[in-house]
Rosetta silent file (secondary structure, phi, psi, omega in degrees, C-alpha in Angstrom):
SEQUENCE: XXXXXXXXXXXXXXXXXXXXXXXXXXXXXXXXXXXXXXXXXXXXXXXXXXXXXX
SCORE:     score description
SCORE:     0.000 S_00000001
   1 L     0.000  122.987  174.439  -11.588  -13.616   31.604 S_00000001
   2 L   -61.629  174.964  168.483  -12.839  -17.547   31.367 S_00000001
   3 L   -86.431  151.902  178.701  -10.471  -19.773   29.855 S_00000001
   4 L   -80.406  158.557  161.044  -11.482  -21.360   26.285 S_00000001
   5 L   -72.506  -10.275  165.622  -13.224  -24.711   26.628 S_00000001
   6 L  -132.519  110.389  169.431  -10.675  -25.975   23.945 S_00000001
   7 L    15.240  125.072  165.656   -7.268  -26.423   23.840 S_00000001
   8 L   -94.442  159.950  170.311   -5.238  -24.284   21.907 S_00000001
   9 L   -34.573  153.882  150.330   -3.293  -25.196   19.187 S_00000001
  10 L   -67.482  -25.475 -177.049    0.448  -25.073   19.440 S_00000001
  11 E  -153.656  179.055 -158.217    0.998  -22.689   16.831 S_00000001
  12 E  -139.039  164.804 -175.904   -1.633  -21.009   14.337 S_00000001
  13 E  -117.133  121.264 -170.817   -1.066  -20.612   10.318 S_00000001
  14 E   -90.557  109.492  155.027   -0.897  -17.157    9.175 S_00000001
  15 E   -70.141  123.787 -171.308   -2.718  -16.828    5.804 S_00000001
  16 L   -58.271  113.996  174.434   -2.145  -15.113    2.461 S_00000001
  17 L   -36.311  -70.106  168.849   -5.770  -13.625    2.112 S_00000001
  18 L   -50.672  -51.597 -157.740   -5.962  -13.676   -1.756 S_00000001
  19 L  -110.169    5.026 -178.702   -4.559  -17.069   -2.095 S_00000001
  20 L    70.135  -19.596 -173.894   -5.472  -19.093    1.027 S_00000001
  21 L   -51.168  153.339  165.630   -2.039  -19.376    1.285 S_00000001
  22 E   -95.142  117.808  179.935   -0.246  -20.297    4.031 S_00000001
  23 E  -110.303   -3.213 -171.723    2.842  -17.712    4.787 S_00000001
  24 E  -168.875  159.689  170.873    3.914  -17.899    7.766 S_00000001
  25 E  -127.727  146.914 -175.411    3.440  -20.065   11.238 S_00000001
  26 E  -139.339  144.608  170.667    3.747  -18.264   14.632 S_00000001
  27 E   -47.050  103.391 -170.971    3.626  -19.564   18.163 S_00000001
  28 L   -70.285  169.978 -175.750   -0.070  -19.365   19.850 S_00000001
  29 L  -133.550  152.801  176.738   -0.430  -17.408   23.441 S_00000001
  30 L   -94.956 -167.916 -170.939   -2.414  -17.805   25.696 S_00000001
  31 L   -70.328  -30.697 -177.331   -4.750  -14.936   26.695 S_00000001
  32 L   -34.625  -62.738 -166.717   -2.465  -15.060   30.055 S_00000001
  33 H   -64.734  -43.808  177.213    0.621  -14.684   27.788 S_00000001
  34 H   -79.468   21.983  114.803   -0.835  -11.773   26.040 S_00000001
  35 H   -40.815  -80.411 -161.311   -1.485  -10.199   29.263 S_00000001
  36 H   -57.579  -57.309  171.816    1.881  -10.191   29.880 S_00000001
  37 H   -60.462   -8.334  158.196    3.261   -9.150   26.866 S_00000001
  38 H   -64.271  -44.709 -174.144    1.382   -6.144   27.077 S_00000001
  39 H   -70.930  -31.530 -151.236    2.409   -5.096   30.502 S_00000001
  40 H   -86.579  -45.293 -179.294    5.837   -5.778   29.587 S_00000001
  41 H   -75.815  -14.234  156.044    5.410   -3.133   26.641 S_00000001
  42 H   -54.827  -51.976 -171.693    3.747   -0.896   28.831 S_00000001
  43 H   -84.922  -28.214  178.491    6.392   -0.723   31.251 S_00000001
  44 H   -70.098  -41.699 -167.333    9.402   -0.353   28.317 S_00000001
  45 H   -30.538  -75.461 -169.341    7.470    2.669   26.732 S_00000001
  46 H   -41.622  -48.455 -176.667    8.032    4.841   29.196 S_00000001
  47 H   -68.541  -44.934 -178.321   11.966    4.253   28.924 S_00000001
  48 H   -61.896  -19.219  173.726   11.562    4.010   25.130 S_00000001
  49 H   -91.421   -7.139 -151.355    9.769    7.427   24.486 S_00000001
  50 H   -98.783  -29.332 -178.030   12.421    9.061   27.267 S_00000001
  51 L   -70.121  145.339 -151.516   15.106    8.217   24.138 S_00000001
  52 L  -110.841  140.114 -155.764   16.280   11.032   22.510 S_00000001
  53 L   -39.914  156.796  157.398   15.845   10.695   18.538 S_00000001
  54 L    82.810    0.000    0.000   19.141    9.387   16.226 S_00000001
């Protein structure tokens, strides 16, 4: 995967649809980090589906 040609943002503005609003701000990733954070959820599954309900 290239890299973007522009800098990302530190964080991104999560918007209320209807109202343009702004509701919330969350930390951007890079695609790298969302690589990771994938794998990482990949590898808990298996222990998390192994749990037995309750």
């Amino acid at each position: 995967m290239s890299e973007p040609s522009e800098k990302l943002p530190d964080e991104l503005r999560v918007l209320n649809p209807a109202t343009e609003e702004v509701v919330a701000t969350v930390p951007a990733a890079s695609a790298a980090d969302v690589d990771a954070a994938v794998a990482r959820a990949a590898r808990a599954q298996t222990a998390w589906a192994a749990l037995a309900p309750g």
